[in-house]
N, C-alpha and C positions, 0 to 999 in steps of 0.2 A: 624414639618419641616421634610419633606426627606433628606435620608441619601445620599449624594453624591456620585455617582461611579468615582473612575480613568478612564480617556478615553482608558489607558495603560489596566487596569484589566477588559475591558468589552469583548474582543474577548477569554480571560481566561473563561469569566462567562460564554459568550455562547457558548464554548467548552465540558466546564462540563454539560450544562443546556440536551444541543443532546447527553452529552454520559448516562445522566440519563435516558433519554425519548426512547435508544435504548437499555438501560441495558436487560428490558425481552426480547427482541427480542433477543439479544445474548444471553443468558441464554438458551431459549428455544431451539434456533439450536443446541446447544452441547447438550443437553438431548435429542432434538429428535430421534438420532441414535440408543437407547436402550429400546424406546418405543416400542415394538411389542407382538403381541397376538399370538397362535394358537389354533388349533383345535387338540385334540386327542380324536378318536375315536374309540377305544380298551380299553377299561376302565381297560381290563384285565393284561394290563400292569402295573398301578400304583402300582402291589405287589411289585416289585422292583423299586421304586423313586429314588435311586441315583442317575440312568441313564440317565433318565428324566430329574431331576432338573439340574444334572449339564449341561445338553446338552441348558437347556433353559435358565441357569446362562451363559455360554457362550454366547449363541448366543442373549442376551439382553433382552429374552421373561420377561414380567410382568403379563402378563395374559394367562391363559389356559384355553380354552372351554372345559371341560370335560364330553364327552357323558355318558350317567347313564346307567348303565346293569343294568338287575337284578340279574345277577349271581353273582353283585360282593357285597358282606359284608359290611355295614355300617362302620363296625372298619378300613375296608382296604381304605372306600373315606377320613374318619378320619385322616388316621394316614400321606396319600397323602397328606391330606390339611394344616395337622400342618406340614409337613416337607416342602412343599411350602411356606406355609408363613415365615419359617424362612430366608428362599429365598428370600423376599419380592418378591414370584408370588403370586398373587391370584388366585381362582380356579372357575370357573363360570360353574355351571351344562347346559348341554346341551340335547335340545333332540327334536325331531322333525316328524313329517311326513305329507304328503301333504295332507292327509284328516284326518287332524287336524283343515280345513279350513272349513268342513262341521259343520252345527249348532249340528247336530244329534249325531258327532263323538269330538267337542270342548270338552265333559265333560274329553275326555283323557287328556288334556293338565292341566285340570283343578286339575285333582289326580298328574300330574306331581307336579304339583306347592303345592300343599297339602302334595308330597310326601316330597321334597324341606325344606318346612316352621317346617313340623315335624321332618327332621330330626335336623336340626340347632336348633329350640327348646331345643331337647333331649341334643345334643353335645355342649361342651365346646366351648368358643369364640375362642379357636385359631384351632379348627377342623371345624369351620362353613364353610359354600360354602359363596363368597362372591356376588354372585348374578346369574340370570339363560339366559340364550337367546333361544331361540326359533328360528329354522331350518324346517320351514315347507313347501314352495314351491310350492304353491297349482296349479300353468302353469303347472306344469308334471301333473296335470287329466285330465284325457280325457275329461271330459266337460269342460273345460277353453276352448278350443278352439270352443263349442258352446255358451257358457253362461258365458264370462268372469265377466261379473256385476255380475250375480246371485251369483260368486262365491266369487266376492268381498264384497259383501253386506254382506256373511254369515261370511267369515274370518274377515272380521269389525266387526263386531258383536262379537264373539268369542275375538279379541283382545281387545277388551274393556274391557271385563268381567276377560281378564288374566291378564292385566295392573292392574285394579282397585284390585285385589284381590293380588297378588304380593307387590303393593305400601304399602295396608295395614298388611303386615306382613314386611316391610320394605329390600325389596329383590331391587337392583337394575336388570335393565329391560332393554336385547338388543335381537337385531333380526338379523339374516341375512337374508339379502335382495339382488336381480336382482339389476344391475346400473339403471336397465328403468324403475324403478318404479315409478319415476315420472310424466313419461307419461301415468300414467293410471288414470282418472278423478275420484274426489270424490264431492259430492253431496256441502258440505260446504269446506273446505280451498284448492279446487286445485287438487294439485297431491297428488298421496296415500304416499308418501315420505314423506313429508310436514305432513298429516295426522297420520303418525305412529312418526316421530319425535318428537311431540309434546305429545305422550303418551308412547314410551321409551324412555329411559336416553341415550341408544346409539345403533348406528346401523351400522352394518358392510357387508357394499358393496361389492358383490364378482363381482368385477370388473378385471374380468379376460383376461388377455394379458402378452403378452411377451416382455413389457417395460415397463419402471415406467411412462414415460412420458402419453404413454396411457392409463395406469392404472388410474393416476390423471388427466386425461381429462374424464374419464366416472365417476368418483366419482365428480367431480364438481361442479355440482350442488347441492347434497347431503350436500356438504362442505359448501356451500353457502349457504343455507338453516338452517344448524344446527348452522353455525354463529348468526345468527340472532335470532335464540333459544335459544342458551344458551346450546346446545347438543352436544354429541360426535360422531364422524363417524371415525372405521376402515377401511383401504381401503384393501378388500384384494387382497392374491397373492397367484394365484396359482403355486404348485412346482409337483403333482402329473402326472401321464399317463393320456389322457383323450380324447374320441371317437371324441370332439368338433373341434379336428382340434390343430396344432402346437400353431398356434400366441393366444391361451390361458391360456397356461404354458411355464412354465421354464423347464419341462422334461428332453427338449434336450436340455438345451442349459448351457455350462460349469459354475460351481459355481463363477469361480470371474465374468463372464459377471452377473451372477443373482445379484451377491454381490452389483456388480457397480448401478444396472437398480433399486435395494433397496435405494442406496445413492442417485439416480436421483429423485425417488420419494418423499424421505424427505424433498429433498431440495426442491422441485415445490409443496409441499401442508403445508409449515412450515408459510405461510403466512394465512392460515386458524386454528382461534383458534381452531376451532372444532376439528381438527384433532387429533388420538388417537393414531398414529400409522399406521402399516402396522398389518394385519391378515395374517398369513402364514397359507395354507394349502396346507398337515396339517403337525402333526407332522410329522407321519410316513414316508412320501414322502421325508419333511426333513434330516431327520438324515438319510435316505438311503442315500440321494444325495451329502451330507455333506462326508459320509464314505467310497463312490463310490470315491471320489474326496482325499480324506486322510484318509486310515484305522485309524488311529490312535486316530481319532477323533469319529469314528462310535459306531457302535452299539457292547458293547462287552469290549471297552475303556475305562478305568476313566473317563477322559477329564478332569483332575483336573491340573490346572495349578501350 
């Protein structure tokens, strides 16, 4: 026999029933706003991490793209990454170049990832890198604008072979990528987007403009794609000087408008699970703009609340 409801207690029931079914959705929006990644590309900076972590403990950063020198000391990405993690940032090695996309020249990407897996072997689990991305951009060679297939055939190629070999040393795996990379045809699933989503764990759109609104209309599809994977997609923002024209940074344009066009974009991409955040580049560009706007906050300052 069923349990009888009061006709009194059922608008009660289905009060609770919607605010359980919207509980992660609320959840999700207050933590969206501390979701964010950078890129720092001075490796030669992380001799002094205070500066860093606190600047990226401020400003909500979780993750850090950090490009690998060679000039810089295995003890110094170490002792960066164990003082990160106590941050809860993670440290993602980074490194890239456009003719990295040729089959002839992939073997560099290959010693990267070799370089990578040995050294996390060697180092303790709280000095490890928590995974790598790849920055290679292969439309800046001058044969992309004769041979774009040819050149994607080889860079597929190449990515396979960096996926597959990453996966089995247990490295997670992102790329920065053009917002248009969808519109470039692959043989089997479609667009190369689609194609690479499905063989990295996440991918960060440098979808570059001077509003959040249009930031998340050119990652869109991206977001909509890795929904349905099961994938994660950074959108990024640019904040550096750049020859491309104004309406693709924040440069010029004052930090609480950048602040606000960051809140615009959480808010219009927090309906896609995929979303991982916002990617700021990069650091450097940052904490200039940050400090241009409030010494006190800049380069040189605690920022210890």
């Amino acid at each position: 026999m069923g349990v009888r409801i009061n006709a009194k207690a059922k608008p009660r029931i289905v009060l609770v029933v919607c605010f359980l079914l919207l509980l992660p959705f609320l959840f999700k929006s207050s933590a969206m706003e501390e979701q964010k990644a950078t890129w720092l590309w001075d490796a030669s900076l992380i001799e002094h991490p205070e500066m860093i972590l606190d600047f990226c403990r401020e400003q909500g950063v979780g993750v850090i793209f950090l490009q690998i020198q060679k000039s810089v000391e295995d003890q110094q990405y170490g002792r960066f990454i164990a003082a990160a993690r106590e941050a809860d940032i993670s440290v993602h090695a980074l490194d890239g170049r456009p003719e990295w996309a040729y089959e002839k020249q992939g073997g560099e990407a290959e010693r990267f990832i070799d370089w990578v897996l040995d050294y996390n072997r060697n180092a303790p689990a709280e000095e490890r890198f928590a995974g790598i991305q790849f920055d290679v951009e292969p439309y800046q060679l001058k044969r992309w604008e004769r041979d774009q297939a040819g050149v994607v055939e080889e860079w597929s190629r190449n990515m396979q072979e960096w996926t597959d070999k990453a996966r089995e040393g247990g490295l997670y795996m992102s790329a920065a990528v053009p917002f248009w990379l969808g519109k470039i045809e692959t043989e089997d699933v479609g667009g190369l987007s689609r194609w690479m989503l499905e063989r990295f764990d996440a991918l960060a759109v440098m979808s570059y403009r001077d509003s959040g609104t249009k930031m998340v209309d050119l990652s869109r599809e991206m977001l909509t794609e890795a929904d349905r994977l099961g994938k994660s997609v950074w959108i990024g923002m640019e904040l550096g000087e750049t020859e491309e024209g104004d309406h693709v940074s924040f440069f010029r344009k004052p930090v609480t408008v950048m602040e606000e066009e960051m809140k615009n974009a959480y808010r219009l991409s927090e309906v896609h699970t995929s979303f991982a955040g916002l990617a700021i580049h990069h650091y450097e560009a940052w904490i200039e703009k940050i400090a241009a706007a409030d010494p006190k906050r800049g380069p040189g300052s605690s920022m210890s609340n």
